[in-house]
C-alpha positions as CSV (number, residue, x, y, z in Angstrom):
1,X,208.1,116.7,139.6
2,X,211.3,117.2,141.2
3,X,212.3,119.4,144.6
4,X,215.6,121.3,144.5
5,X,216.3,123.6,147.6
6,X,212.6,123.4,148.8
7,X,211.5,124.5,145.3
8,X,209.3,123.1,143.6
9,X,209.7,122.1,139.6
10,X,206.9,120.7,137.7
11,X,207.6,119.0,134.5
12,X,205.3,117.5,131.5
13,X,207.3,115.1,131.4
14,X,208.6,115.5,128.2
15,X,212.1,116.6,128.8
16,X,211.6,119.4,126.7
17,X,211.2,122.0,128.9
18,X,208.3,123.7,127.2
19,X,205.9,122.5,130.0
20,X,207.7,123.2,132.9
21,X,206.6,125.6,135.8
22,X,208.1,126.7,138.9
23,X,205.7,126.7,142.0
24,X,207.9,128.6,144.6
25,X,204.9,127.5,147.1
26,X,204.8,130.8,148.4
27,X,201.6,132.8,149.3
28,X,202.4,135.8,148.9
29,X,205.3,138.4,148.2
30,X,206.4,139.5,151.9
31,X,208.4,142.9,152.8
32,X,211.2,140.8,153.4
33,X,211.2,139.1,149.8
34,X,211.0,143.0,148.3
35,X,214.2,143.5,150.2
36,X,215.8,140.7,149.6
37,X,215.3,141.0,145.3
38,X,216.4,144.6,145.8
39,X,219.6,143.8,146.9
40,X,220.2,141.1,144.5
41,X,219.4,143.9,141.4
42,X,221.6,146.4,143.4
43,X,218.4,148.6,144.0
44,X,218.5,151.4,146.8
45,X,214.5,151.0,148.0
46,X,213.2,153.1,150.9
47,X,211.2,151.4,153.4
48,X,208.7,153.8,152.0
49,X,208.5,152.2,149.1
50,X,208.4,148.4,150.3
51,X,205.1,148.4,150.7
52,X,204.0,149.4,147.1
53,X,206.4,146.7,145.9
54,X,205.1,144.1,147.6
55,X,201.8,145.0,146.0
56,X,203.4,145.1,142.8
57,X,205.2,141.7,143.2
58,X,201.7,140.3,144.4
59,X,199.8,141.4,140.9
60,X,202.6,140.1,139.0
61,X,202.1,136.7,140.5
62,X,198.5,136.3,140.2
63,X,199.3,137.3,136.3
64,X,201.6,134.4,136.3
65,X,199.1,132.2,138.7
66,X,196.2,132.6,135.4
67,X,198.9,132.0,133.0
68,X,199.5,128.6,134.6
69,X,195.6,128.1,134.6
70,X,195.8,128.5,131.0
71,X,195.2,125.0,129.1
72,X,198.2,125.0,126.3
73,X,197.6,120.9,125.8
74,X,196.7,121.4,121.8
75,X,199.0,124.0,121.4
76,X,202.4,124.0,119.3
77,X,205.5,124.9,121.4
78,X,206.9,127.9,119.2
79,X,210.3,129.9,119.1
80,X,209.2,133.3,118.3
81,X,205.8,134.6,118.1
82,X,206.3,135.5,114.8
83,X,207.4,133.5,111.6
84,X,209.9,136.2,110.6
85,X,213.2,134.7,109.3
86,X,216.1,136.8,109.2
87,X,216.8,137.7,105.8
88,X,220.3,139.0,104.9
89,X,221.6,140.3,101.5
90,X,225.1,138.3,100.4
91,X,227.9,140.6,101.4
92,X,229.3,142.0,98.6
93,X,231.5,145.2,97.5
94,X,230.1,147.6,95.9
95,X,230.3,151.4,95.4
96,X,230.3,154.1,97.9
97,X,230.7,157.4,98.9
98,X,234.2,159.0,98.1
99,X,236.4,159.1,100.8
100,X,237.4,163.0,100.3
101,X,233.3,163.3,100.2
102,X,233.1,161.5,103.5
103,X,236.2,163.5,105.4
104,X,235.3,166.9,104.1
105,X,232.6,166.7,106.8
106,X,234.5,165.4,109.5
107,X,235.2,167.5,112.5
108,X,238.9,166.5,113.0
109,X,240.9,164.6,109.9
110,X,244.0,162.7,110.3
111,X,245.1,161.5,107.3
112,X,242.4,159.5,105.5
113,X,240.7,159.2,108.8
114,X,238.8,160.5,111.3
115,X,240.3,162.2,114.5
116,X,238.4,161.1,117.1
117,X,239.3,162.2,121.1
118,X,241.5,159.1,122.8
119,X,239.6,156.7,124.7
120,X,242.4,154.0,126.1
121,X,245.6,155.4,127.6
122,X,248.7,154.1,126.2
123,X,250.5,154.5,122.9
């Protein structure tokens, strides 16, 4: 276990990270916490609406208070909570459409290419 500006880390001890937890040793969210994590995001709240948040904030933790109830001791860490592997075909060339097929359709044509509207100023 290890305290870092009044916060509270608890480790499994196995440097891995996969049983760590932060314990903020707070109660409860507090009007003043709602405000404070809106201005970090760059939210415009009402005071109307402080309230309701606070609520919200307080479900959310007893969520992650059960999670952390949750026994995991016999269970494998895992990356993904699938065993799906990207699978990519080898890049190779190989026929496509025709290019006069392609630019027939095309709005605007300059050349062999598409005119598209400027998006950068300069040349």
């Amino acid at each position: 276990m290890s305290v870092a500006s009044g916060r509270t880390i608890v480790t499994d001890g196995s440097g891995t990270g996969a049983g760590d937890h932060y314990n903020p040793g707070m109660t409860e969210p507090d009007r003043e916490l709602v405000r404070s994590t809106a201005r970090l995001a760059r939210l415009q709240i009402d005071e109307g609406e402080v309230e309701s948040l606070a609520a919200d904030f307080a479900r959310i933790l007893d969520s992650f208070r059960d999670l952390a109830e949750v026994d995991v001791s016999d269970t494998e860490p895992m990356l993904s909570a699938t065993e799906l592997r990207n699978v990519l075909r080898p890049d190779e060339p190989r026929p496509s459409l025709a290019r006069e097929d392609v630019l027939s359709s095309a709005p605007r044509r300059r050349d062999d290419y598409f005119g598209v509207p400027k998006t950068v100023e300069g040349s």
